[in-house]
N, C-alpha and C positions, 0 to 999 in steps of 0.2 A: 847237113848243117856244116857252115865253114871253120868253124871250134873244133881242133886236134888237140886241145889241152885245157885242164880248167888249173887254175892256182887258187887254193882258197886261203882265208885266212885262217886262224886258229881260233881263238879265245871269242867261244857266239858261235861259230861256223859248225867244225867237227866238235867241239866240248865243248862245256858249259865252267868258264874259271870265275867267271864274275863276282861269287858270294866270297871266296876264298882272297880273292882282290881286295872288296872292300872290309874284308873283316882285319885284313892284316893292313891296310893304311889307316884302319879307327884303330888300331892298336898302337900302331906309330904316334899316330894324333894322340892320343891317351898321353902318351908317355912324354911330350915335349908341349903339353900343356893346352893343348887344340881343344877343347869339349862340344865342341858345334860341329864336326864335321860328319855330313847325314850322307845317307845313299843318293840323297840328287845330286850333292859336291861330285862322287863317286861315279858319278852318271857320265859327267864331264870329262873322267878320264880315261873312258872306254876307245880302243885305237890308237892311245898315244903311247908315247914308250914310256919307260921310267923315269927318267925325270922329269921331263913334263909333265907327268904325274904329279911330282913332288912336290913341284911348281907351285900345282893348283892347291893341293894341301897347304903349302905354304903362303898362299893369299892370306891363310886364316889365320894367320898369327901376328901380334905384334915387333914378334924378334925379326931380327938380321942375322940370315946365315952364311958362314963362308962357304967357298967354293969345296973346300975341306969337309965340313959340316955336313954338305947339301949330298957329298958321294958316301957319308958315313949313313947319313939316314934312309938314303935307298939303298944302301947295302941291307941296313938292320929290317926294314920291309920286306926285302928279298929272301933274308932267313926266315921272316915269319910264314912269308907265302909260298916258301920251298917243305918247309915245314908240314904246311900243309896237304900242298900236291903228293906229298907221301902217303897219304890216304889215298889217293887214285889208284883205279884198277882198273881192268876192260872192263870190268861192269858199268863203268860211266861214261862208256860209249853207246849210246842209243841205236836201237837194232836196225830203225833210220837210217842213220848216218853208214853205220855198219853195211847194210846190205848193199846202199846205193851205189858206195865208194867201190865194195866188190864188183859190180855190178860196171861201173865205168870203166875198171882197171878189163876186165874181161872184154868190154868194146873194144878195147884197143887205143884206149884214150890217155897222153899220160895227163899225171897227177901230181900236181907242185903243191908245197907250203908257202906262203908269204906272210909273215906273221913278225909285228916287232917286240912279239916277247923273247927275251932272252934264254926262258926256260923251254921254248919248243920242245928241242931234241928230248927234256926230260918228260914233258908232260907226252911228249907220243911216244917212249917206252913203255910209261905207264900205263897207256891206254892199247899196248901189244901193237904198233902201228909202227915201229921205231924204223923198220925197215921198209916200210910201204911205198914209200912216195920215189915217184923219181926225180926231186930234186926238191930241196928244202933250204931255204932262205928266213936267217930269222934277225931278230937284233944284234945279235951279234956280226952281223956280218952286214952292218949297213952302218953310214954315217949319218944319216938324215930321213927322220921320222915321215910316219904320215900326218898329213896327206901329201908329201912330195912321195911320186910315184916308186923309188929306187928300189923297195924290195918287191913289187913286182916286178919291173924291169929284168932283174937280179934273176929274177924266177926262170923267164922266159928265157933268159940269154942261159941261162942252164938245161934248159928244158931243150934249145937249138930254133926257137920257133920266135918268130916276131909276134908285138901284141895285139895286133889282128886275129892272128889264128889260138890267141890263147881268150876265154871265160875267167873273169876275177868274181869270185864270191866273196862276200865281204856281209856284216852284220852291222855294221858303224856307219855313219855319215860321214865321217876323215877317212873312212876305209874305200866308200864310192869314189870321193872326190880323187883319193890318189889314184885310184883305176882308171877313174877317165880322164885325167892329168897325165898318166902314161900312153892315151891309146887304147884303153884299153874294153870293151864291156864289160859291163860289171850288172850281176845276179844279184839283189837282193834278199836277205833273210831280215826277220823283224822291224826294227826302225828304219833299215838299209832299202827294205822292200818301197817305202815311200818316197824315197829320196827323188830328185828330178834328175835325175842324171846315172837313174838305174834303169838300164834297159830290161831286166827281166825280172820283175817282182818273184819272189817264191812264198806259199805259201807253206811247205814242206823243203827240208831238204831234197826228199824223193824227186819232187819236179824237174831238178835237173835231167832228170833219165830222157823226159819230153825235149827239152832244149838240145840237148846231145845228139839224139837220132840225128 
């Protein structure tokens, strides 16, 4: 197989942050007078960064926020869902994900992050993985969200390897498009799996072991 590296994303991929996401933007919504905001609003903001996020929460209001306002409110989500991920442990690494990742790291394949959550670095300490990868690119280190491809790009230009020779795993439909907006092939998991522009559906993370050989 001509893939020397896979980069995956985070948030769907290796962990599951989802529930923790949406419970801490309905708590935001709660507090600035939002009462409509449901897990399909939620749905929409899977892939994107933080404020675009906030964005879309903020469809649902009547008010006008400043530019001030808009980085205090994703900040106070940020505390709630930091808050949260402190309940994380390697126990909510699924034995899945767990063996498979050991498993490629021992092929001799490396192993990037591309992810525009901010909290990456924290959530893969908690999940005992803090040092795993060889090379992790997250929101913090990127100007421009997905689907613009930069923090894979990002990935690979760390990794030493053009995006030919790298696999993007992605869970999201903004997560496909920026994969193959960079060049990239892109593996899907869940939603991502149907996408038109995903060259290798997955039914398990395991599958990748087959694509790798």
């Amino acid at each position: 197989m001509k893939f020397k590296a896979i980069i995956f994303d985070l948030d769907g991929v290796i962990c599951s942050t989802d529930e923790f996401h949406f419970l801490a933007w309905k708590q935001l919504a709660d507090s600035i007078g939002i009462t409509n905001f449901t897990r399909a609003d939620g749905d929409f903001q899977r892939g994107v960064s933080r404020m675009e996020s906030l964005e879309i929460l903020l469809r649902k209001s009547d008010r006008q926020f400043s530019d001030e306002e808009k980085l205090a409110l994703a900040e106070q989500k940020n505390c709630i869902y930091r808050q949260m991920l402190g309940t994380m442990s390697e126990a909510d690494l699924s034995e899945n994900v767990r063996t498979t990742l050991v498993a490629l790291r021992k092929s001799g394949k490396k192993l990037a992050i591309g992810s525009s959550s901010k909290n990456t670095m924290y959530i893969l300490e908690r999940l005992g993985f803090g040092s795993f990868f060889d090379a992790v690119v997250d929101g913090n280190m990127i100007s421009r969200g997905k689907p613009d491809p930069e923090v894979f790009l990002k990935a690979a230009e760390r990794l030493g390897l053009p995006p030919e020779d790298c696999l993007v795993v992605e869970d999201a439909a903004v997560g496909v498009e920026a994969g193959a907006a960079g060049g990239f092939s892109v593996a899907g998991l869940g939603e991502a799996a149907g996408c038109e522009k995903t060259a290798y559906p997955l039914g398990t993370f395991a599958d990748l072991l087959a694509i790798m050989q």
